[in-house]
mmJSON file of the N, C-alpha and C atoms, coordinates in Angstrom:
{"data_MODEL":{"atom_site":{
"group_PDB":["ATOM","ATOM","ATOM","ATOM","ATOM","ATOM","ATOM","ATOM","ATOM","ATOM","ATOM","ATOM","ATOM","ATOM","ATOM","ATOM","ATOM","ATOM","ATOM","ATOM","ATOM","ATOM","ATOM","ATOM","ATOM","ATOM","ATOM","ATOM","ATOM","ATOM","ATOM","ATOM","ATOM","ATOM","ATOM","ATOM","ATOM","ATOM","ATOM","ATOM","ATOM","ATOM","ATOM","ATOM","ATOM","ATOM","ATOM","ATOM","ATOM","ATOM","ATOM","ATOM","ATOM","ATOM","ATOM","ATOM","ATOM","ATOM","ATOM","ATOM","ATOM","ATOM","ATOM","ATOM","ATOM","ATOM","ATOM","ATOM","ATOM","ATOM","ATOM","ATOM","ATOM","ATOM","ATOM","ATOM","ATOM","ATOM","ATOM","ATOM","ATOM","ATOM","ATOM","ATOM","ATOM","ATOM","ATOM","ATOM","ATOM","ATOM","ATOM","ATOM","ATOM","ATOM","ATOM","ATOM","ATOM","ATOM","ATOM","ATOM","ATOM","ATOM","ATOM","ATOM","ATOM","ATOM","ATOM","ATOM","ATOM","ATOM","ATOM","ATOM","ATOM","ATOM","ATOM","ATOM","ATOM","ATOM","ATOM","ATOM","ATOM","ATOM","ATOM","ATOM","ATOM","ATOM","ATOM","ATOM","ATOM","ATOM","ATOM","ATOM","ATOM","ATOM","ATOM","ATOM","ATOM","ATOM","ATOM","ATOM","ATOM","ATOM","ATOM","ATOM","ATOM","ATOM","ATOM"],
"id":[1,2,3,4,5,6,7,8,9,10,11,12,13,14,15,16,17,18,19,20,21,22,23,24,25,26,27,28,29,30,31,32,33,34,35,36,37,38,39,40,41,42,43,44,45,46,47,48,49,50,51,52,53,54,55,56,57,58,59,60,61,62,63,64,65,66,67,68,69,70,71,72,73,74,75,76,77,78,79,80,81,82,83,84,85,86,87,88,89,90,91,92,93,94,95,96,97,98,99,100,101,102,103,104,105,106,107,108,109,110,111,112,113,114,115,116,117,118,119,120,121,122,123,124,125,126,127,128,129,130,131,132,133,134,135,136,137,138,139,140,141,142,143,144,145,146,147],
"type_symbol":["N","C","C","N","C","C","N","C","C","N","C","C","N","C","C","N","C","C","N","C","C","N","C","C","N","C","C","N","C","C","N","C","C","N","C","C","N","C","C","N","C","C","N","C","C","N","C","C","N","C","C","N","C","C","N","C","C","N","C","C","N","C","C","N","C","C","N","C","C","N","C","C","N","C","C","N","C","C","N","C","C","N","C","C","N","C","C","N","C","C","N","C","C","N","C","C","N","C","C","N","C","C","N","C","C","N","C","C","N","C","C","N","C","C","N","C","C","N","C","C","N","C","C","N","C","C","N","C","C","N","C","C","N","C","C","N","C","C","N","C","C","N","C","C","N","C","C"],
"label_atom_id":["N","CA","C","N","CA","C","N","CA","C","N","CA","C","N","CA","C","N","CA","C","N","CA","C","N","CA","C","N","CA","C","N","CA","C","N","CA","C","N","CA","C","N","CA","C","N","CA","C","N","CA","C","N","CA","C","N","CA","C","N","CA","C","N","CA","C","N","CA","C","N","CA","C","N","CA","C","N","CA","C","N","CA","C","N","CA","C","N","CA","C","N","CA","C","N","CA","C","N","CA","C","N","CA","C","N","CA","C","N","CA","C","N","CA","C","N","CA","C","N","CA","C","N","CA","C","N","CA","C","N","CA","C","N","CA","C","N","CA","C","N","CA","C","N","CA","C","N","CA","C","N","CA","C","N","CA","C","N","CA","C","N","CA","C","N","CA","C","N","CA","C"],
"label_alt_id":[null,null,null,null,null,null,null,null,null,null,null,null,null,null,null,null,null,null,null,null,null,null,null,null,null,null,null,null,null,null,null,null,null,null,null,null,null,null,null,null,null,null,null,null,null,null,null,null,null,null,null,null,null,null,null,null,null,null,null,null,null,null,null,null,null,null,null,null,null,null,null,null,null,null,null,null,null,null,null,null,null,null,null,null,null,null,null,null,null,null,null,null,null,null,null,null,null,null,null,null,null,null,null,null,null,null,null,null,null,null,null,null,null,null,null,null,null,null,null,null,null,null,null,null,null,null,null,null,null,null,null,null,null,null,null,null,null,null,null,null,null,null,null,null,null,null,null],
"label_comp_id":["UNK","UNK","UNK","UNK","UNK","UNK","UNK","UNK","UNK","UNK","UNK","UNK","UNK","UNK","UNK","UNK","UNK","UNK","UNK","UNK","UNK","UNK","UNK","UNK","UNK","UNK","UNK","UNK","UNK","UNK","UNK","UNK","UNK","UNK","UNK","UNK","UNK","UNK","UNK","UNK","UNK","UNK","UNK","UNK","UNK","UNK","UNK","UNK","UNK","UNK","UNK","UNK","UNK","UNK","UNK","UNK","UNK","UNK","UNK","UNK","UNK","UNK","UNK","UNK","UNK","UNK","UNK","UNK","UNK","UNK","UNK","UNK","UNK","UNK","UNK","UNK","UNK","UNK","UNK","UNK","UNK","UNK","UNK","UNK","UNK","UNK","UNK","UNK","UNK","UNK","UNK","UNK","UNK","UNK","UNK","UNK","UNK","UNK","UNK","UNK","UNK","UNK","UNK","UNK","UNK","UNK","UNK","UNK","UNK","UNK","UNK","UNK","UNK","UNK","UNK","UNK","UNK","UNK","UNK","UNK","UNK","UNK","UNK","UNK","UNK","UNK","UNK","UNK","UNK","UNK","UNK","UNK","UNK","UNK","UNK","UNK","UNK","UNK","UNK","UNK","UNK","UNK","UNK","UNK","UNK","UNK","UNK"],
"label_asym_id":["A","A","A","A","A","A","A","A","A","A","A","A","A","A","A","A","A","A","A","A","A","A","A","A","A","A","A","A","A","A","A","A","A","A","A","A","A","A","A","A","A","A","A","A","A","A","A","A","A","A","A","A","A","A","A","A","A","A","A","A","A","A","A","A","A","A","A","A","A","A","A","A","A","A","A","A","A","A","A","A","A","A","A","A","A","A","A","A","A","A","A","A","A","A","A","A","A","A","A","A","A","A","A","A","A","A","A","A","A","A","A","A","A","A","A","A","A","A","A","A","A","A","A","A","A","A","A","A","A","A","A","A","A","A","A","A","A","A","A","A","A","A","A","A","A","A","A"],
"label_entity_id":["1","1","1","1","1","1","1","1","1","1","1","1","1","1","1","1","1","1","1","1","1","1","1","1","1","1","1","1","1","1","1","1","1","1","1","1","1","1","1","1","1","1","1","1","1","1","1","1","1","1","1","1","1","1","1","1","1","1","1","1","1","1","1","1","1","1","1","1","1","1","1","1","1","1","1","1","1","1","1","1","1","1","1","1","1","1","1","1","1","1","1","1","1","1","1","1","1","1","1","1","1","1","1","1","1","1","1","1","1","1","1","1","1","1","1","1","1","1","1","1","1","1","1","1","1","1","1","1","1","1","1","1","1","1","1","1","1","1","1","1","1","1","1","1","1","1","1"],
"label_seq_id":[1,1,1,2,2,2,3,3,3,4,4,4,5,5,5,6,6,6,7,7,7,8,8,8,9,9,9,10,10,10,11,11,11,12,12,12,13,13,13,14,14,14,15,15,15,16,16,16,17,17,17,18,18,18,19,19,19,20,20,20,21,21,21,22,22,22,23,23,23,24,24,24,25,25,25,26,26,26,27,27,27,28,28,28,29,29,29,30,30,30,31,31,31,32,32,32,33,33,33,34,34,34,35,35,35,36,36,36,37,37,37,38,38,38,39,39,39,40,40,40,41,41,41,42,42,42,43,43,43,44,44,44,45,45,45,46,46,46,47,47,47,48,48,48,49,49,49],
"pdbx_PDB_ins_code":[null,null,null,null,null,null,null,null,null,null,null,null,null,null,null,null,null,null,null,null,null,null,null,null,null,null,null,null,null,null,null,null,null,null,null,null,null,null,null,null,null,null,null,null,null,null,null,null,null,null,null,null,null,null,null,null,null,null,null,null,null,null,null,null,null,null,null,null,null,null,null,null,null,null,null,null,null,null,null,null,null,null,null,null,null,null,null,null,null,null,null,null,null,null,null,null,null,null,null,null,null,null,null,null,null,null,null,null,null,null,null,null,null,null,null,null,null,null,null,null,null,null,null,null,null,null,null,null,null,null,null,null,null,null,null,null,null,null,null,null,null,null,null,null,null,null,null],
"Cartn_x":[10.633,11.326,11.93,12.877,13.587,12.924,12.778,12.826,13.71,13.215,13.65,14.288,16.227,17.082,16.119,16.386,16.324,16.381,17.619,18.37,17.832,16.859,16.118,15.415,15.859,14.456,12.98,12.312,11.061,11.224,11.235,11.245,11.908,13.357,13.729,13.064,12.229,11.569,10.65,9.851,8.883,9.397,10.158,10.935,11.125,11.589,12.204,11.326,10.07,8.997,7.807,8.052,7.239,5.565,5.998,4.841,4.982,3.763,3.463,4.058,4.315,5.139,4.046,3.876,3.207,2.174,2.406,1.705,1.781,3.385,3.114,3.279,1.885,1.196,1.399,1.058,1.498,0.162,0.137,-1.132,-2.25,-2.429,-3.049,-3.048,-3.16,-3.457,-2.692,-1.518,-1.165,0.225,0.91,2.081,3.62,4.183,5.567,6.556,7.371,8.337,8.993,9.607,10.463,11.743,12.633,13.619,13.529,12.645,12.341,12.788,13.431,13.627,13.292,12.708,11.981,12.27,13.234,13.486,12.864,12.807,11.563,10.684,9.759,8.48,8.238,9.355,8.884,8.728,10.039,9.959,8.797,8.174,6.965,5.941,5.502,4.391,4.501,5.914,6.286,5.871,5.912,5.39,3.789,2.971,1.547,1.067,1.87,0.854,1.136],
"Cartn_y":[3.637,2.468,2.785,1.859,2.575,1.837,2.165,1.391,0.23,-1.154,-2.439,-2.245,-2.931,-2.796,-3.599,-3.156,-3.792,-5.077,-5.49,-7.156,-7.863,-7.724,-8.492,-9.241,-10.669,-12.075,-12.023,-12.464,-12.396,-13.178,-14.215,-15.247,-14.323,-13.686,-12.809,-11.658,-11.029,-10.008,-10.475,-11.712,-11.725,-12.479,-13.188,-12.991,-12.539,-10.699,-10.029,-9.187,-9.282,-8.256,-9.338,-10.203,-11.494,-11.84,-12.052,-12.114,-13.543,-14.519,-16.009,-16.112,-16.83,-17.167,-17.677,-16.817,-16.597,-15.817,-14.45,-13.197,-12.297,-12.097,-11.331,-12.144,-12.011,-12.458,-11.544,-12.747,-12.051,-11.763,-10.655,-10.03,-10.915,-12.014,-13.024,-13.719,-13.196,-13.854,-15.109,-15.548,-16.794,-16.434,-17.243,-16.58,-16.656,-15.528,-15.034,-15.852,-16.397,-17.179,-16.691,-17.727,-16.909,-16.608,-16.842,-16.151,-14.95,-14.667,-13.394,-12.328,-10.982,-10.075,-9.192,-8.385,-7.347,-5.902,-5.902,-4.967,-5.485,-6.635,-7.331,-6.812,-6.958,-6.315,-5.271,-4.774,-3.368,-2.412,-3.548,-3.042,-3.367,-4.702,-5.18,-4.351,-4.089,-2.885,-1.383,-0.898,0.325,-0.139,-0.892,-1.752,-1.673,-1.999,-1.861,-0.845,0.481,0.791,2.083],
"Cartn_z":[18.486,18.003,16.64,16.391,15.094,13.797,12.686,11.802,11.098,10.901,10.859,9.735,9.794,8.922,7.837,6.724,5.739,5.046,5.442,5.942,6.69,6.941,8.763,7.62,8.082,7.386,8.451,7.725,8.444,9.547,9.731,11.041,12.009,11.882,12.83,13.484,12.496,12.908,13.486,13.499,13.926,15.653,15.405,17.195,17.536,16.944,17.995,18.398,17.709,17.793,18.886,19.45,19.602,19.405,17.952,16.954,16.637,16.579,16.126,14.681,14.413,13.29,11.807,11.239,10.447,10.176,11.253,10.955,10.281,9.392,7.97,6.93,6.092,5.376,3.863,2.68,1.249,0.762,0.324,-0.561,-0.621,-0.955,-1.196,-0.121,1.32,2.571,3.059,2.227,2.128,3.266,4.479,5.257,4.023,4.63,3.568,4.627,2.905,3.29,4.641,5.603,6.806,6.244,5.021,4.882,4.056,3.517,3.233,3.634,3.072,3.845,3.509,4.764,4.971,3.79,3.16,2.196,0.677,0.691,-0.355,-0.41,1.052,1.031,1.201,1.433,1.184,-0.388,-0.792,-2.49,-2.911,-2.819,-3.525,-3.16,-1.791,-1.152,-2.442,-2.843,-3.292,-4.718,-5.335,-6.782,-6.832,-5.614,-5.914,-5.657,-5.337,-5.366,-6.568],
"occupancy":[1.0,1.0,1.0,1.0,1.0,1.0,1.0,1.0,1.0,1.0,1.0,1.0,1.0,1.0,1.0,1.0,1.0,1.0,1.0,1.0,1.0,1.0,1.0,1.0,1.0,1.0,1.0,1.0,1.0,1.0,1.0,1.0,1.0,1.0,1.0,1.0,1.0,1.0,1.0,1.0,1.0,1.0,1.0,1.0,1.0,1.0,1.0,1.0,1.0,1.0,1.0,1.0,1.0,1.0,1.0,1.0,1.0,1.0,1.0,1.0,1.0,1.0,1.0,1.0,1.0,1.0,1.0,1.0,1.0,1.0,1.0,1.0,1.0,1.0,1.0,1.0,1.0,1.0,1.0,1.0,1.0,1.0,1.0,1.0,1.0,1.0,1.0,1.0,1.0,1.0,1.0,1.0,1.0,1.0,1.0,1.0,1.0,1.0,1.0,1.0,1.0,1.0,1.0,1.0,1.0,1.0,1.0,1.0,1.0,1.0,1.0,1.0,1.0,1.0,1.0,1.0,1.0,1.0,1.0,1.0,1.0,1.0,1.0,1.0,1.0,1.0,1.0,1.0,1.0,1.0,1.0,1.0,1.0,1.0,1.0,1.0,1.0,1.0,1.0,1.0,1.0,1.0,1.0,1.0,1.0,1.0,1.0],
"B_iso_or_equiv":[0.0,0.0,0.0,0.0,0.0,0.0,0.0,0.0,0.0,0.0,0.0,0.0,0.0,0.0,0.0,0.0,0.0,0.0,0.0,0.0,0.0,0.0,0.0,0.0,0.0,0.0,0.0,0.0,0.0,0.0,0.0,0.0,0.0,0.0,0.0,0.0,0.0,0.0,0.0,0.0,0.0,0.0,0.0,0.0,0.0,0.0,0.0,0.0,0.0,0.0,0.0,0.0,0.0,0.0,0.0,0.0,0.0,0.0,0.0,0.0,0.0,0.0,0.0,0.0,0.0,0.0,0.0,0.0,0.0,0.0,0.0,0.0,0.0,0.0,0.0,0.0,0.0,0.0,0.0,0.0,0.0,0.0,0.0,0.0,0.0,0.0,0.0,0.0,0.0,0.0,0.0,0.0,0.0,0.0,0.0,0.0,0.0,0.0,0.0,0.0,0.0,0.0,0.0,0.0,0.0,0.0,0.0,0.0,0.0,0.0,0.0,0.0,0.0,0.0,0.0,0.0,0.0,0.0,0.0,0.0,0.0,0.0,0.0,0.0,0.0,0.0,0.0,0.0,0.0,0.0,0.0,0.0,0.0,0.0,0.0,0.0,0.0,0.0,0.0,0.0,0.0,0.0,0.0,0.0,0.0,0.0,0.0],
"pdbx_formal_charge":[null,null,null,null,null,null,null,null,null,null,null,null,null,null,null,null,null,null,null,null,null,null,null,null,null,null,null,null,null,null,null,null,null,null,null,null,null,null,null,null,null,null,null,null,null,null,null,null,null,null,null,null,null,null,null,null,null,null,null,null,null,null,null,null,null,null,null,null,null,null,null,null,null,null,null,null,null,null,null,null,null,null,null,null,null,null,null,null,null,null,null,null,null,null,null,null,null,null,null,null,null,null,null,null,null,null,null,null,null,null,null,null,null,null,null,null,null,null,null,null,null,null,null,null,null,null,null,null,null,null,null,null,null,null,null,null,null,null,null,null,null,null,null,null,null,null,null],
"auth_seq_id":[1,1,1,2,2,2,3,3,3,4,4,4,5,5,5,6,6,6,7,7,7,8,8,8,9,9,9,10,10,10,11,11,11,12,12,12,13,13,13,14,14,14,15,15,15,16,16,16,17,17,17,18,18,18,19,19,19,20,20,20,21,21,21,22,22,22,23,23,23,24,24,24,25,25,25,26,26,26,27,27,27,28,28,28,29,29,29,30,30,30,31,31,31,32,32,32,33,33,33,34,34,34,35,35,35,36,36,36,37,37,37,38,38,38,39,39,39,40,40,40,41,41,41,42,42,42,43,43,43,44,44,44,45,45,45,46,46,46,47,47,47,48,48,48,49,49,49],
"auth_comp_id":["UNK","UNK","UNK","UNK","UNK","UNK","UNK","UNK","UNK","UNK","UNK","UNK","UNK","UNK","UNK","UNK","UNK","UNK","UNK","UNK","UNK","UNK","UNK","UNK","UNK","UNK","UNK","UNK","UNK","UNK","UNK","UNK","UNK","UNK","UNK","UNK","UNK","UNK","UNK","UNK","UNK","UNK","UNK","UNK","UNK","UNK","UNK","UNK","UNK","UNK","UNK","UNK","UNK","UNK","UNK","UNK","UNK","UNK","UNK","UNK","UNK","UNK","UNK","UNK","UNK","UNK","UNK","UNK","UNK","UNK","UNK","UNK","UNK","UNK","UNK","UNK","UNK","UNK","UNK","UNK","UNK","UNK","UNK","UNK","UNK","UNK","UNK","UNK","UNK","UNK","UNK","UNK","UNK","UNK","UNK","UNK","UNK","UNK","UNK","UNK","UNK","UNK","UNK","UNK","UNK","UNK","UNK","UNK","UNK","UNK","UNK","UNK","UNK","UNK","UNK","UNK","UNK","UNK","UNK","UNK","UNK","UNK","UNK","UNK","UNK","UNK","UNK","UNK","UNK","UNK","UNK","UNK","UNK","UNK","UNK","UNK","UNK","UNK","UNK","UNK","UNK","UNK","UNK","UNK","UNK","UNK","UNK"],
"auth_asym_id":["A","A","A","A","A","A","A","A","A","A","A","A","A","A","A","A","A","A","A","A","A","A","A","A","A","A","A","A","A","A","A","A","A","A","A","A","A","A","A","A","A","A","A","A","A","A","A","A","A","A","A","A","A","A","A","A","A","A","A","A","A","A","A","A","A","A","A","A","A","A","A","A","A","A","A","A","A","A","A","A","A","A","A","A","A","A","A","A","A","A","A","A","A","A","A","A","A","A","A","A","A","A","A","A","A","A","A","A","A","A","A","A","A","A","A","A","A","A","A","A","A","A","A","A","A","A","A","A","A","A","A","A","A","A","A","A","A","A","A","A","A","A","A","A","A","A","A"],
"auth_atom_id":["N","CA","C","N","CA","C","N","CA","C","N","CA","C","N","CA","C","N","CA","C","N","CA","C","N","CA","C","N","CA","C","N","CA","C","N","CA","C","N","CA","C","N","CA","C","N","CA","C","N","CA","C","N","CA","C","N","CA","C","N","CA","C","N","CA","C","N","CA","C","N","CA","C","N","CA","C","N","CA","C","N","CA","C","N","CA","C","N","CA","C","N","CA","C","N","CA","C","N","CA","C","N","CA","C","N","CA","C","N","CA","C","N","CA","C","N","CA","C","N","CA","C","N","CA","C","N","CA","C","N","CA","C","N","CA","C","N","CA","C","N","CA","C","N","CA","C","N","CA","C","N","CA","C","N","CA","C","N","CA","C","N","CA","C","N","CA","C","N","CA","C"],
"pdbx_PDB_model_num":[1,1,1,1,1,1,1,1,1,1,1,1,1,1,1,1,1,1,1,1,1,1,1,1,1,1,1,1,1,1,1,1,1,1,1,1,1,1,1,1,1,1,1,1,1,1,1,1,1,1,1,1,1,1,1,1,1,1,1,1,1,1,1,1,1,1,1,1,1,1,1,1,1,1,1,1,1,1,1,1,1,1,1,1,1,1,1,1,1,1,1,1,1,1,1,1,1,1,1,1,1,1,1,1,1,1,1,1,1,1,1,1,1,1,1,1,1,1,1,1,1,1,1,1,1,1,1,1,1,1,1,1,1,1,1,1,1,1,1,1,1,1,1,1,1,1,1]
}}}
């Protein structure tokens, strides 16, 4: 599978992957906004560690 453009909001990814809507979750266990996009979290992931 390829890796998810960058640009992809969460709610999308998680439809196209058919995942319940509110399974990626922010550090603090709390669900990430659905317009969020996936190049966010990835920056923020690259920030902690």
């Amino acid at each position: 599978m390829r890796k998810t453009r960058s640009d992809c909001r969460v709610r999308t990814f998680e439809e196209k992957h058919g995942l319940p809507f509110g399974t990626i979750r922010n550090k603090d266990g709390r669900k990430t906004r659905s317009d969020k996009k996936i190049g966010t979290i990835r920056k923020e992931a690259r920030k902690r560690k």
